[in-house]
GUTORGU-303217 format. One record per residue (C-alpha): residue number from 1; residue in one letter; chain; x, y, z. Coordinates in nm, 4 decimals, decimal comma. Example, Ala and Ser with C-alpha at 12.3 -4.5 7.8 and 13.67 -1.06 7.14 Angstrom:
BEGIN
<atom><nr>1</nr><rest>A</rest><kette>A</kette><px>1,2300</px><py>-0,4500</py><pz>0,7800</pz></atom>
<atom><nr>2</nr><rest>S</rest><kette>A</kette><px>1,3670</px><py>-0,1060</py><pz>0,7140</pz></atom>
% end
This chain:
BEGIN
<atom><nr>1</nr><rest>X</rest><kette>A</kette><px>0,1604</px><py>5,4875</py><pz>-6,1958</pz></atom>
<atom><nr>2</nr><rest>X</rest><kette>A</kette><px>-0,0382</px><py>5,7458</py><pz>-6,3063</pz></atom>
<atom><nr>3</nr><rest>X</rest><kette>A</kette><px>-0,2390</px><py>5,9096</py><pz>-6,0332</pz></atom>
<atom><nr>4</nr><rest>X</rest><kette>A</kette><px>-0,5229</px><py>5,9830</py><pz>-6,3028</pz></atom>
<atom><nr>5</nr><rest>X</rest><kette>A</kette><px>-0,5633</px><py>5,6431</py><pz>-6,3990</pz></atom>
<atom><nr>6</nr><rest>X</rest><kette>A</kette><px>-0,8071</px><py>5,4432</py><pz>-6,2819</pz></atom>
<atom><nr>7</nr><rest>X</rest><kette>A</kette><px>-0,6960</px><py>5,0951</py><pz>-6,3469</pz></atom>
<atom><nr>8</nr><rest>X</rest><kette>A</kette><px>-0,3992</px><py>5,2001</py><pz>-6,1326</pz></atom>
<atom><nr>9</nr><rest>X</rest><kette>A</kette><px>-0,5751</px><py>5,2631</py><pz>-5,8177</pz></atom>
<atom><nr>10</nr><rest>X</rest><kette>A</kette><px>-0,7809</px><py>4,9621</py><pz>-5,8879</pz></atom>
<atom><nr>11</nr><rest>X</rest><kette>A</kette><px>-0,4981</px><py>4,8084</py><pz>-5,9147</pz></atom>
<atom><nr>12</nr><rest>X</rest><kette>A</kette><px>-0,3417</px><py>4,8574</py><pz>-5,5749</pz></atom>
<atom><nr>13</nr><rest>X</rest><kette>A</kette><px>-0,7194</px><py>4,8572</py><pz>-5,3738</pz></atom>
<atom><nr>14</nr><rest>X</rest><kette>A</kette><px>-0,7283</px><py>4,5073</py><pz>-5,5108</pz></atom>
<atom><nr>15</nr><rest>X</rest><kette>A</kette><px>-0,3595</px><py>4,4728</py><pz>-5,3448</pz></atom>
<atom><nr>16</nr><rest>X</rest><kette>A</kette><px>-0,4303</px><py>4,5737</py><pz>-5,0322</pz></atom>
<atom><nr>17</nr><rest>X</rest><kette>A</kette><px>-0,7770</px><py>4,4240</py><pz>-4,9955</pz></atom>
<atom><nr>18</nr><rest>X</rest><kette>A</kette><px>-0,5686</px><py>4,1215</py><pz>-5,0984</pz></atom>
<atom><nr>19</nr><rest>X</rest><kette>A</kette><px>-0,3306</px><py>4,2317</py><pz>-4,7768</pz></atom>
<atom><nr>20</nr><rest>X</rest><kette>A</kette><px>-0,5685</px><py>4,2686</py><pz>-4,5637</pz></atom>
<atom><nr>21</nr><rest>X</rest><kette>A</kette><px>-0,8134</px><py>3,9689</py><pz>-4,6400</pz></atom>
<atom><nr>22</nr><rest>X</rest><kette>A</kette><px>-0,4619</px><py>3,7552</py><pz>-4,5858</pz></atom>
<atom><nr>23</nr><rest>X</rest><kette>A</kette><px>-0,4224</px><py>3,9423</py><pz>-4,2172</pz></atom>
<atom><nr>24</nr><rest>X</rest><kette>A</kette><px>-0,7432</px><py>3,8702</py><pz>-4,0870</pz></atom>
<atom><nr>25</nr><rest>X</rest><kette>A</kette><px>-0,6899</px><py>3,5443</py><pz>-4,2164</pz></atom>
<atom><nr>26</nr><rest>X</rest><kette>A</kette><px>-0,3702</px><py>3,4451</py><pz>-4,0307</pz></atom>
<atom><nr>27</nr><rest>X</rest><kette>A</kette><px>-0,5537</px><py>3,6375</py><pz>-3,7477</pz></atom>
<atom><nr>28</nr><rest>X</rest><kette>A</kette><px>-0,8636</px><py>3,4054</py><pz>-3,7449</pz></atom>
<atom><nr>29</nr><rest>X</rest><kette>A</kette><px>-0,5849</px><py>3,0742</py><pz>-3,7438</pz></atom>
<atom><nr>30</nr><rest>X</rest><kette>A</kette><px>-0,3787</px><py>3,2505</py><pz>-3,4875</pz></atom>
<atom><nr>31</nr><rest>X</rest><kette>A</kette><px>-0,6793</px><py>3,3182</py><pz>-3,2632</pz></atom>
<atom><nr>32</nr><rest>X</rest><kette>A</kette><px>-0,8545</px><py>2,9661</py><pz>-3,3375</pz></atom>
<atom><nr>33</nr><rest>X</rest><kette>A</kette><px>-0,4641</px><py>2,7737</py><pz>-3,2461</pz></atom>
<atom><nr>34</nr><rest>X</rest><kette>A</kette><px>-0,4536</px><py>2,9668</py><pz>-2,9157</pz></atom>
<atom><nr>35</nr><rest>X</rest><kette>A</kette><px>-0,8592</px><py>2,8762</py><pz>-2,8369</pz></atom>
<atom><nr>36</nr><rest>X</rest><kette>A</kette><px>-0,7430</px><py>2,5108</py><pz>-2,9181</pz></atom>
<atom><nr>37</nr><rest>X</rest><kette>A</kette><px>-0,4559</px><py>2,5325</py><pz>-2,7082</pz></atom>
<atom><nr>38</nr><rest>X</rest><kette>A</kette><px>-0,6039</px><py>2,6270</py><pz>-2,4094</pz></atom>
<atom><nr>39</nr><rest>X</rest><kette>A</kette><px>-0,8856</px><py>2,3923</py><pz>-2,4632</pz></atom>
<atom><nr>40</nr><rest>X</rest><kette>A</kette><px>-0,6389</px><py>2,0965</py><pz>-2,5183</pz></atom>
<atom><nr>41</nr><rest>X</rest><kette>A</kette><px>-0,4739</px><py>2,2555</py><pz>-2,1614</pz></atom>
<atom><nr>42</nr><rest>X</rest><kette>A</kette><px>-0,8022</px><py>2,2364</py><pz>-2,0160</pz></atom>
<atom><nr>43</nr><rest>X</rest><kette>A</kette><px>-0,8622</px><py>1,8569</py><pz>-2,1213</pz></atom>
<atom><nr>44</nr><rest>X</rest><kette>A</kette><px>-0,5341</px><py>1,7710</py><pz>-1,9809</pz></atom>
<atom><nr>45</nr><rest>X</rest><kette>A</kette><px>-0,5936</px><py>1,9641</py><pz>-1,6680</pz></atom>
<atom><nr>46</nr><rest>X</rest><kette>A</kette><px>-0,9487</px><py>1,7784</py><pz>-1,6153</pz></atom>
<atom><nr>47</nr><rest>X</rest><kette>A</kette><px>-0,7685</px><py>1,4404</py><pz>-1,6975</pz></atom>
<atom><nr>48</nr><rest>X</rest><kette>A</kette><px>-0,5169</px><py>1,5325</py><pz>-1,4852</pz></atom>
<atom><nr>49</nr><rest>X</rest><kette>A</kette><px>-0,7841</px><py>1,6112</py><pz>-1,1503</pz></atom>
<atom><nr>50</nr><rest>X</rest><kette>A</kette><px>-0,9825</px><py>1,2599</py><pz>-1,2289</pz></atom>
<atom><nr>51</nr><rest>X</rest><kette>A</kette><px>-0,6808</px><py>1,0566</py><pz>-1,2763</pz></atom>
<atom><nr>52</nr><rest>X</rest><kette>A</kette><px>-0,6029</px><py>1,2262</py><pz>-0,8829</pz></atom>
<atom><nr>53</nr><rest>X</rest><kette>A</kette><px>-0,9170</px><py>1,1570</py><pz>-0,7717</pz></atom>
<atom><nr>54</nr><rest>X</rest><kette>A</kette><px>-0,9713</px><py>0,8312</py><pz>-0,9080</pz></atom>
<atom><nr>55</nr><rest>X</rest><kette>A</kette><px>-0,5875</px><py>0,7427</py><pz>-0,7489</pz></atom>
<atom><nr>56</nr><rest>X</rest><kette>A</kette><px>-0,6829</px><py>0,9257</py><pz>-0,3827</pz></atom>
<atom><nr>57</nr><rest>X</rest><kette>A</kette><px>-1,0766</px><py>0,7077</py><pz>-0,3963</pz></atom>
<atom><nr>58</nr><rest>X</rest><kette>A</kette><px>-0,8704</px><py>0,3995</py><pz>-0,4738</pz></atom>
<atom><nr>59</nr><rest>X</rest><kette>A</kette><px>-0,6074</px><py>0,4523</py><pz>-0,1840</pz></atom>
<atom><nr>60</nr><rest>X</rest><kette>A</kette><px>-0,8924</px><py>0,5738</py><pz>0,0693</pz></atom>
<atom><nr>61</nr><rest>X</rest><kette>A</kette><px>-1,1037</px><py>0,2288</py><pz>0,0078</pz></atom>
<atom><nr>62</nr><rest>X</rest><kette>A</kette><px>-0,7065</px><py>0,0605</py><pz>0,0018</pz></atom>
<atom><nr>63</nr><rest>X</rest><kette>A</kette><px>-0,7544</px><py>0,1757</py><pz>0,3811</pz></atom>
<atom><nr>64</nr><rest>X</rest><kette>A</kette><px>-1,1098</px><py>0,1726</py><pz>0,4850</pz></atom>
<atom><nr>65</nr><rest>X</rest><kette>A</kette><px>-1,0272</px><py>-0,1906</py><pz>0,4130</pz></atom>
<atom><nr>66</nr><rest>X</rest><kette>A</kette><px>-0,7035</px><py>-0,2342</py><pz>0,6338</pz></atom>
<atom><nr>67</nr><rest>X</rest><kette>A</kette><px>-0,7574</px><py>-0,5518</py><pz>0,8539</pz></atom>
<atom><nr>68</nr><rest>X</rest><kette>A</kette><px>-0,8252</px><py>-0,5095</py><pz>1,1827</pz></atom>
<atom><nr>69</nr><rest>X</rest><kette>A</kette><px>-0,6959</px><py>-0,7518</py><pz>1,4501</pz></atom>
<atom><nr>70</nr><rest>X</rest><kette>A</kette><px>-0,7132</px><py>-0,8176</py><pz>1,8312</pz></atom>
<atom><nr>71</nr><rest>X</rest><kette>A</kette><px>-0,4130</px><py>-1,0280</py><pz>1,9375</pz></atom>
<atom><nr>72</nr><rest>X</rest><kette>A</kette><px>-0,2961</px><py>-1,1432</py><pz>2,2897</pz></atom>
<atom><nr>73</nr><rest>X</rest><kette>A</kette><px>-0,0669</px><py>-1,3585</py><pz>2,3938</pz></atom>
<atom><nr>74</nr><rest>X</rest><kette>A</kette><px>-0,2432</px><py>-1,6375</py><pz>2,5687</pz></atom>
<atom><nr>75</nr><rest>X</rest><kette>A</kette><px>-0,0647</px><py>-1,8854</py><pz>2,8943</pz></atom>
<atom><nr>76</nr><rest>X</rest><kette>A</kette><px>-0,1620</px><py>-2,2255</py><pz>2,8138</pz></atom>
<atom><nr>77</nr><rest>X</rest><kette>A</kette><px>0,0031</px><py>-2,4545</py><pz>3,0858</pz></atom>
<atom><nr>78</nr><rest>X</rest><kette>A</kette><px>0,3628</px><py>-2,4518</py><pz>3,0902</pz></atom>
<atom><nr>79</nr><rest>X</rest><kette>A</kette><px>0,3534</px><py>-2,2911</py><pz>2,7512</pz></atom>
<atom><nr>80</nr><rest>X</rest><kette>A</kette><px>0,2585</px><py>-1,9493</py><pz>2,5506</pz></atom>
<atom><nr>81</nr><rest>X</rest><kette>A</kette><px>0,1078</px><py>-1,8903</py><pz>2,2617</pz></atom>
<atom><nr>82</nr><rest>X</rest><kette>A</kette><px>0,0233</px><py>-1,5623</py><pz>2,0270</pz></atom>
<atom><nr>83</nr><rest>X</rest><kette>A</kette><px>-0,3574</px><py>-1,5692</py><pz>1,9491</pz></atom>
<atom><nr>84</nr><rest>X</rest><kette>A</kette><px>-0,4581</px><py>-1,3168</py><pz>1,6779</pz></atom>
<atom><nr>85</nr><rest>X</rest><kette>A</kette><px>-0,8201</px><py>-1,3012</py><pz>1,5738</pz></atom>
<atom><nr>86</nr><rest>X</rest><kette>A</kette><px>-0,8820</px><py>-1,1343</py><pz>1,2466</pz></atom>
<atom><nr>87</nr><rest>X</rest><kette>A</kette><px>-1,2205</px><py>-0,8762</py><pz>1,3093</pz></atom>
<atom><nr>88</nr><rest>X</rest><kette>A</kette><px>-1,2811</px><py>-0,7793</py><pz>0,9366</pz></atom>
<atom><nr>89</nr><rest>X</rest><kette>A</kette><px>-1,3293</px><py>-0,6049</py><pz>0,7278</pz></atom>
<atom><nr>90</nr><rest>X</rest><kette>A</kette><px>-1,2848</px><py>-0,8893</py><pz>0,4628</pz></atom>
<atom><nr>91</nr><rest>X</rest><kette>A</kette><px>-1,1378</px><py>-1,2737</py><pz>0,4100</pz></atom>
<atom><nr>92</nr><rest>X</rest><kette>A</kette><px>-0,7492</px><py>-1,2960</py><pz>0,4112</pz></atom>
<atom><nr>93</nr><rest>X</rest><kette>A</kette><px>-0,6083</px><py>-1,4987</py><pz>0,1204</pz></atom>
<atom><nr>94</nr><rest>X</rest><kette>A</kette><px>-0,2332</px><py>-1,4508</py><pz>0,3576</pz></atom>
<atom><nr>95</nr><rest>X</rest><kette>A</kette><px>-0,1601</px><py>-1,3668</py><pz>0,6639</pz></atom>
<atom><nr>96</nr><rest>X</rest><kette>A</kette><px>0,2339</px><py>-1,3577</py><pz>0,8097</pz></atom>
<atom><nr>97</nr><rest>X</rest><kette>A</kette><px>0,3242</px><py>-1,2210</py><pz>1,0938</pz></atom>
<atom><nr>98</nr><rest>X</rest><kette>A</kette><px>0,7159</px><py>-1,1148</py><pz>1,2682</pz></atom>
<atom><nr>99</nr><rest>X</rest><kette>A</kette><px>0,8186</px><py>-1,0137</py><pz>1,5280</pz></atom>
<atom><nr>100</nr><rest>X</rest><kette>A</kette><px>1,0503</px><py>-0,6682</py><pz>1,5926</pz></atom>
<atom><nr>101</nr><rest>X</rest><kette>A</kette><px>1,1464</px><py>-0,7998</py><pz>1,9655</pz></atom>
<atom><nr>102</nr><rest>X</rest><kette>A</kette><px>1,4588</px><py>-1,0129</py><pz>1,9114</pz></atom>
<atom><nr>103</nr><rest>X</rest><kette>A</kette><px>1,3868</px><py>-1,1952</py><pz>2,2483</pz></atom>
<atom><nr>104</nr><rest>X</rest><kette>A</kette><px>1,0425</px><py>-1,2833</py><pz>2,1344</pz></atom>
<atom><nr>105</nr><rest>X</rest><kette>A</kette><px>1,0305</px><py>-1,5447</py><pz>1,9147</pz></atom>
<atom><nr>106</nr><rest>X</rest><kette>A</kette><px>0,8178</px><py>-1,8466</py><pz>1,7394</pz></atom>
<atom><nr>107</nr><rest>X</rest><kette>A</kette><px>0,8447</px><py>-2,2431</py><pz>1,8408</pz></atom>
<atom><nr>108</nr><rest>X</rest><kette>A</kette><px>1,0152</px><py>-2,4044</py><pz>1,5075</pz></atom>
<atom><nr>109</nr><rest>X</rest><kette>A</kette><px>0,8337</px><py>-2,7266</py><pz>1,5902</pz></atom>
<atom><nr>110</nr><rest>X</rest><kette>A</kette><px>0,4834</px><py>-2,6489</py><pz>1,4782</pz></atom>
<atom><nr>111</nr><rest>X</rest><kette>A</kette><px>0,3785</px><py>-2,5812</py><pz>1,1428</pz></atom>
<atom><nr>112</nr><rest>X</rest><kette>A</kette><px>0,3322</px><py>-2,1940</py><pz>1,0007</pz></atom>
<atom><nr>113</nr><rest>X</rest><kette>A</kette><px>0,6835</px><py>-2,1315</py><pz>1,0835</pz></atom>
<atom><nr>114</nr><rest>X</rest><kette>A</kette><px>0,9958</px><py>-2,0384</py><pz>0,9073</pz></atom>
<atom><nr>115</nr><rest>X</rest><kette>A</kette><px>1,2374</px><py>-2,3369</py><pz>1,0292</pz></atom>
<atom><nr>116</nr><rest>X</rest><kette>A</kette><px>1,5244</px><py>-2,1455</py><pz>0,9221</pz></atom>
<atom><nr>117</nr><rest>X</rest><kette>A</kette><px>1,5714</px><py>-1,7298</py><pz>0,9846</pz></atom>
<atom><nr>118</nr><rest>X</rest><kette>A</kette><px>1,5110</px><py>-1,5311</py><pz>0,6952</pz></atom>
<atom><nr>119</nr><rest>X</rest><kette>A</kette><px>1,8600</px><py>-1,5108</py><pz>0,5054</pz></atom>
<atom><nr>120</nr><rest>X</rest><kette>A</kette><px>2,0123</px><py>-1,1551</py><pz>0,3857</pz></atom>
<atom><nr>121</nr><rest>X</rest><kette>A</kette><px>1,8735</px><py>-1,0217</py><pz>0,0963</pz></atom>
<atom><nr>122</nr><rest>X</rest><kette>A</kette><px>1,5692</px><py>-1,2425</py><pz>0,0905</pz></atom>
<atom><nr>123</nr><rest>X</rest><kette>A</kette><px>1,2209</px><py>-0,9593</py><pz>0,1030</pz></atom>
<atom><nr>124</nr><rest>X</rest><kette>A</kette><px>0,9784</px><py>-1,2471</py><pz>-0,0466</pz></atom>
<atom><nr>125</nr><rest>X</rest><kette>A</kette><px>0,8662</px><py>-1,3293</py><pz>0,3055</pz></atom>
<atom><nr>126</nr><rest>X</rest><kette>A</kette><px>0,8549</px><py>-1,0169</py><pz>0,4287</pz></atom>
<atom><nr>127</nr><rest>X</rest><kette>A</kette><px>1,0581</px><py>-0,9966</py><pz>0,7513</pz></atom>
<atom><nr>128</nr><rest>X</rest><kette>A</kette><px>1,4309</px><py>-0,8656</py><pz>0,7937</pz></atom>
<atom><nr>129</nr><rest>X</rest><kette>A</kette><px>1,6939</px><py>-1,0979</py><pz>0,8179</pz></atom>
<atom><nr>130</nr><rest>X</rest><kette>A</kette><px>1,8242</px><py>-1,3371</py><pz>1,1024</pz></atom>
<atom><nr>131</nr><rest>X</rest><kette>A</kette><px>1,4499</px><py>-1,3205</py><pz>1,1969</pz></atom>
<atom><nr>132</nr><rest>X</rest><kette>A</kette><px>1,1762</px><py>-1,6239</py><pz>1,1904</pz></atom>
<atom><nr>133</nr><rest>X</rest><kette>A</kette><px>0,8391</px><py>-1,5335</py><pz>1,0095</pz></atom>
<atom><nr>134</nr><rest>X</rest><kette>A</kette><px>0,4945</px><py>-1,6962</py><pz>1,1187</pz></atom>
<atom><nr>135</nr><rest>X</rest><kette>A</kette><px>0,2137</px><py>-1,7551</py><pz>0,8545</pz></atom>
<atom><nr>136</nr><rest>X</rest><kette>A</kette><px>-0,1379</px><py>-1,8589</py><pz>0,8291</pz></atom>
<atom><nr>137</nr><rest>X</rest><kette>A</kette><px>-0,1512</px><py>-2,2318</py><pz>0,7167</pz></atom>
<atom><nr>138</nr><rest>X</rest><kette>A</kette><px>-0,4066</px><py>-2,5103</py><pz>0,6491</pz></atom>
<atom><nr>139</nr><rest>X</rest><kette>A</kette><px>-0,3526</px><py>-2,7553</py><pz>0,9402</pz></atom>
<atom><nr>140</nr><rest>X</rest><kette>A</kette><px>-0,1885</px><py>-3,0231</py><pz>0,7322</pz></atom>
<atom><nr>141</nr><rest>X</rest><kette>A</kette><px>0,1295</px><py>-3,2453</py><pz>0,7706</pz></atom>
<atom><nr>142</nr><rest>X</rest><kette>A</kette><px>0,2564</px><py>-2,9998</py><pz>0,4618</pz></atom>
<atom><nr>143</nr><rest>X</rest><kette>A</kette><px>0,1256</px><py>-2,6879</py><pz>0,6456</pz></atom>
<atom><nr>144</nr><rest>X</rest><kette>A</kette><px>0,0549</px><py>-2,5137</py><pz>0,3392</pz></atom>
<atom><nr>145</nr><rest>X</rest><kette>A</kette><px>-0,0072</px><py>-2,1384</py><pz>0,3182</pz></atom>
<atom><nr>146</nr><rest>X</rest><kette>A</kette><px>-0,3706</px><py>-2,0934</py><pz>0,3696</pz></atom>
<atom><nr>147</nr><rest>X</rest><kette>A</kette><px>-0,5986</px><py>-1,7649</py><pz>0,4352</pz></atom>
<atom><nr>148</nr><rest>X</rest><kette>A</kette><px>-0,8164</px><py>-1,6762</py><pz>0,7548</pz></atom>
<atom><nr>149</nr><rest>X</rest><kette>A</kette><px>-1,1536</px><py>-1,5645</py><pz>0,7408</pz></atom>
<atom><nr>150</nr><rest>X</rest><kette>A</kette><px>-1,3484</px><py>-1,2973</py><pz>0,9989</pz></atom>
<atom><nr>151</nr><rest>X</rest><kette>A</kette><px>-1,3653</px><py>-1,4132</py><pz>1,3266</pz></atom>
<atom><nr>152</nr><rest>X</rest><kette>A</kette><px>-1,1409</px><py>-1,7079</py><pz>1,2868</pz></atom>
<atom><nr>153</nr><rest>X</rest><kette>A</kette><px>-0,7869</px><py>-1,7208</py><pz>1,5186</pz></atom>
<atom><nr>154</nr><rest>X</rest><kette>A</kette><px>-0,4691</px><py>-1,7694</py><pz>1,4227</pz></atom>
<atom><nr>155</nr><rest>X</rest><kette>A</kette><px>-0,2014</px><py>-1,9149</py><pz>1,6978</pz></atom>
<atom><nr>156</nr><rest>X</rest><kette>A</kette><px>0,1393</px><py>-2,0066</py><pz>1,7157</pz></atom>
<atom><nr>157</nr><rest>X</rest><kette>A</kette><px>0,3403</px><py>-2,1275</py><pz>2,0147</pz></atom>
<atom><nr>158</nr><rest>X</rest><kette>A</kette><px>0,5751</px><py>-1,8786</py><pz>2,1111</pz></atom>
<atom><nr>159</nr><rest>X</rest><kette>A</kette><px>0,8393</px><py>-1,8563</py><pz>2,3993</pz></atom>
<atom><nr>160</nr><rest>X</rest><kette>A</kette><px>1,1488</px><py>-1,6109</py><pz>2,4862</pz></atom>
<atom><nr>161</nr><rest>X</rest><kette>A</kette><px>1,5279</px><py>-1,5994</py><pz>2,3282</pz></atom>
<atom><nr>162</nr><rest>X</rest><kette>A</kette><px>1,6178</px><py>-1,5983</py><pz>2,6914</pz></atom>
<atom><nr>163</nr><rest>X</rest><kette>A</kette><px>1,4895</px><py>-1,6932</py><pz>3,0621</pz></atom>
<atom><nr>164</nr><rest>X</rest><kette>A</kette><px>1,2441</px><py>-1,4256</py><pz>3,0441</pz></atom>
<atom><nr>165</nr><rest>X</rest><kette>A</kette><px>1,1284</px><py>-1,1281</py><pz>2,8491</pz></atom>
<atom><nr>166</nr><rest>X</rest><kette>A</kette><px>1,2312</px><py>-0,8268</py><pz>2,9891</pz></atom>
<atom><nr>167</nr><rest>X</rest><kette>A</kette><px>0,9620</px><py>-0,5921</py><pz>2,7651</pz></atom>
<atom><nr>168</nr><rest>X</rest><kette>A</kette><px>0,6102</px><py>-0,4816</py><pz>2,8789</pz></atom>
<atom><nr>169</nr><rest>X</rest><kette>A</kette><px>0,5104</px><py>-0,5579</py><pz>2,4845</pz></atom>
<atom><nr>170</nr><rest>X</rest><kette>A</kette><px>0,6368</px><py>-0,6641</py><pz>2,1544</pz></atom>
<atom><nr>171</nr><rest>X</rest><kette>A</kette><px>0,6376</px><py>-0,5093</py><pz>1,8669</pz></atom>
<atom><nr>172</nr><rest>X</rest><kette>A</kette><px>0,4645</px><py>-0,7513</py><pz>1,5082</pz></atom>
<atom><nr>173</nr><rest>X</rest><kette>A</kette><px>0,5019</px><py>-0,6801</py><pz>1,1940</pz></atom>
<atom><nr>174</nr><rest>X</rest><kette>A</kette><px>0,1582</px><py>-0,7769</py><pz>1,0138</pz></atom>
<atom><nr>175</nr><rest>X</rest><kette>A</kette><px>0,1931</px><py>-0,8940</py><pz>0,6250</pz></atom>
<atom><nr>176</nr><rest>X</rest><kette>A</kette><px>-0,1929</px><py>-0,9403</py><pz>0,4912</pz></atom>
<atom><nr>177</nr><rest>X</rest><kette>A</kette><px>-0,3267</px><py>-0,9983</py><pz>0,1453</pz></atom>
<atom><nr>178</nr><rest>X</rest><kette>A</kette><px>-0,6949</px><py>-1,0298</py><pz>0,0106</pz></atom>
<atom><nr>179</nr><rest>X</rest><kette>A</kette><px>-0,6570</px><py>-1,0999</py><pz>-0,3854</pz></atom>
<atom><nr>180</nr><rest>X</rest><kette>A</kette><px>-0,4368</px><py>-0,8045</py><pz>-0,5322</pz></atom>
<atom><nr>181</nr><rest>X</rest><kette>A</kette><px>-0,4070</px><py>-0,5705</py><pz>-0,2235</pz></atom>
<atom><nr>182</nr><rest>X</rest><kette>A</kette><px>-0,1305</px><py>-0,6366</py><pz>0,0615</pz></atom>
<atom><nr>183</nr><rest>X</rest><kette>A</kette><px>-0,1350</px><py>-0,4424</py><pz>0,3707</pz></atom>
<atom><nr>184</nr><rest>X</rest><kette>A</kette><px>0,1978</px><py>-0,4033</py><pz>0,5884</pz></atom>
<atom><nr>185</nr><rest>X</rest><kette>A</kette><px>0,1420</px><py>-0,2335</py><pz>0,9483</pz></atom>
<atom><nr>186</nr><rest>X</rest><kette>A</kette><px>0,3019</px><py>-0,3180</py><pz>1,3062</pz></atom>
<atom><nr>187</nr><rest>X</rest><kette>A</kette><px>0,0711</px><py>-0,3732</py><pz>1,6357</pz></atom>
<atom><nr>188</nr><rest>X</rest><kette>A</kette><px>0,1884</px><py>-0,3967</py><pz>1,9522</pz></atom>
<atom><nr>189</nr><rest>X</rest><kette>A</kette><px>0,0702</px><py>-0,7203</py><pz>2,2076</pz></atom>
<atom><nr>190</nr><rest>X</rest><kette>A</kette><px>0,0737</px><py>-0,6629</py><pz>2,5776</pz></atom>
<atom><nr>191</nr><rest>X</rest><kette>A</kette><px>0,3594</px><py>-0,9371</py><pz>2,7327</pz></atom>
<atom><nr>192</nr><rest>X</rest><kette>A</kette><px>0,1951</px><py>-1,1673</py><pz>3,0454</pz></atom>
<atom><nr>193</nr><rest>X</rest><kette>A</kette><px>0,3197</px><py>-1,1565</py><pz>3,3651</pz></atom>
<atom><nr>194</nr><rest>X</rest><kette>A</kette><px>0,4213</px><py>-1,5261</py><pz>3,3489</pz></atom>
<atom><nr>195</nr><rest>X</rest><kette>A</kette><px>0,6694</px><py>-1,4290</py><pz>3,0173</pz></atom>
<atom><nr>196</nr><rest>X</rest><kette>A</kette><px>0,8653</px><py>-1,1202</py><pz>3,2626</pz></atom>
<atom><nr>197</nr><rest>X</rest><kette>A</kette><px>1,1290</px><py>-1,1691</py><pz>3,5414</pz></atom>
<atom><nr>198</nr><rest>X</rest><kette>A</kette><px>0,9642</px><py>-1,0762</py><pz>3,8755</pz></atom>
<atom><nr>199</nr><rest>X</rest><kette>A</kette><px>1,0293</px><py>-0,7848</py><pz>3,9769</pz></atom>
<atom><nr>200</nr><rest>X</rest><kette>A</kette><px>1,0127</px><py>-0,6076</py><pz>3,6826</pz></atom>
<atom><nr>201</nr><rest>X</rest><kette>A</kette><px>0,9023</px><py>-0,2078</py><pz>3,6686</pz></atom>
<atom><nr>202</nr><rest>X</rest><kette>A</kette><px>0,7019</px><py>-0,0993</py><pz>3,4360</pz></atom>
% end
């Protein structure tokens, strides 16, 4: 090129304008792609913290509505029998209760109960196997499942494995269900006098 021609340094301005016009160009993209990016990482973050929250609301009203119970075991004549009394907070659509004491265990000759223990391998009802489950029902010869509403009782006839029960309190496993949500939780029930060998220490 010759350096006293004009057209020649026109030439190459036009180049490099040309060079740089195409830099701050793909600078501009670059800078707009990472601005994107961290607003799409922002989004996701924020969906991320309301899909927790949402989840920890739902499982904090899950428990705020846990059932609450007060259950005894009751002497009626020659005879025992669990009483548990739901106290709220809401209607029961299913109720089943087992028991963890081996040597505490449900009359088969009523209805609500399982006539046969629970086989191996079989979680439907709830309860571990070899064990009897007890359930809400509706007071009919087919003693359908039914629920229990606040305040109401639920009772079963129940009597020890062996002459006596040698425990201070047994250990039930609580099934409940209101629509959708199911609750699972153990209480403990204070044993009567009349259910314990005498003599026993506690």
């Amino acid at each position: 090129m010759d350096i006293e021609d004009p057209s020649g340094w026109a030439a190459v301005a036009v180049a490099v304008l040309a060079v740089l016009v195409a830099l701050a160009a793909w600078w501009a993209a670059h800078r707009s792609a990472k601005a994107s990016e961290r607003s799409a990482d922002a989004s996701e973050r924020s969906a991320t913290a309301s899909e927790r929250s949402a989840a920890a609301s739902e499982e904090l009203l899950h428990q705020q509505r846990t059932p609450r119970f007060t259950a005894e075991i009751e002497e009626v004549g020659q005879w025992h029998r669990l009483a548990i009394r739901l106290d709220g907070p809401l209607d029961l659509d299913d109720l089943s209760v087992e028991s963890l004491n081996d040597e505490f265990v449900f009359n088969t000759d009523q209805f609500g109960i399982d006539k046969e223990p629970i086989p191996a391998g079989h979680e439907a009802a709830g309860g571990r196997p070899g064990r009897r489950v007890a359930w809400t029902h509706s007071g009919y010869p087919d003693g359908a499942r039914a629920g229990i509403t606040i305040g109401q009782t639920a009772k079963w006839r129940v009597s020890p494995a062996a002459d006596n029960l040698r425990a201070n309190e047994v250990t039930l496993r609580v099934r409940a269900r209101a629509d959708k949500e199911e609750w699972r939780f153990l209480i403990s029930v204070a044993v009567p006098d009349s259910l314990q060998p005498l003599g026993t220490i506690h």
